[in-house]
N, C-alpha and C positions, 0 to 999 in steps of 0.2 A: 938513145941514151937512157928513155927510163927502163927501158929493156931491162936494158946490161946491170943495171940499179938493181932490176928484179931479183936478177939471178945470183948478184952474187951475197942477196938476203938466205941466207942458210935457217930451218930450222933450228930453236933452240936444244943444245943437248941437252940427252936425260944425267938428272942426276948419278954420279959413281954409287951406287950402295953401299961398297966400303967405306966411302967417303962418310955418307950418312949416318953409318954404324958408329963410325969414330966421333962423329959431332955428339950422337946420342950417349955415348958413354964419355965425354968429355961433360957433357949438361950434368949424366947423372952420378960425376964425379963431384962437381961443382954443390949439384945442390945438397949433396949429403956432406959437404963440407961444409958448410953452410949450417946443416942444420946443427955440424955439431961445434965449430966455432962461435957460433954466434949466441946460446945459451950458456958454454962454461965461459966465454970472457964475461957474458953480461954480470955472470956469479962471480969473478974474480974482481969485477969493477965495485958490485954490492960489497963483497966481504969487505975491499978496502973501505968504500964510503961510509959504512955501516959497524966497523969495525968488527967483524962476525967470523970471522976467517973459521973454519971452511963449510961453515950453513949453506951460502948461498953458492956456491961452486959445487958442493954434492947439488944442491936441488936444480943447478944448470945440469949435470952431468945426467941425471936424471929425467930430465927433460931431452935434453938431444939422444938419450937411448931410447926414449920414447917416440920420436921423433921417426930416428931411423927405421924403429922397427914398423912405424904406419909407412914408411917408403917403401922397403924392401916387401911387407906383404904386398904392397900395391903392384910394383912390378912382379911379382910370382902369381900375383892370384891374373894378372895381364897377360903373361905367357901362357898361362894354363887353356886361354879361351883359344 
């Protein structure tokens, strides 16, 4: 009986690579969405709270161009090695 237990334990498969690929441009879908949602709302919350309409939404926009562009050097100078 533990025999037959043994055998029909299968090694775990290796992960698909395609699979992989898609998770990794899903992440790096996300976090550049991220980076650039989450400083123009923070500026369209300011300008209302602050009454400032469009200070702080330029200086969010500003910041998630900032943002992206430390991303994208990050993955280019990462493919480069």
């Amino acid at each position: 009986m533990l025999a037959l237990a043994c055998e029909n334990r299968s090694m775990p498969k290796q992960p698909d690579p395609n699979q992989i690929n898609r998770l990794r441009h899903i992440a790096l879908g996300s976090e550049l969405a991220g980076e650039v949602l989450v400083p123009v709302l923070l500026g369209l919350w300011a300008d209302r709270h602050f009454d400032r309409s469009p200070t702080y939404v330029l200086i969010g926009t500003f910041v998630a161009l900032a943002a992206v562009g430390v991303t994208l050097t990050r993955i280019v100078k990462g493919r480069s090695n």
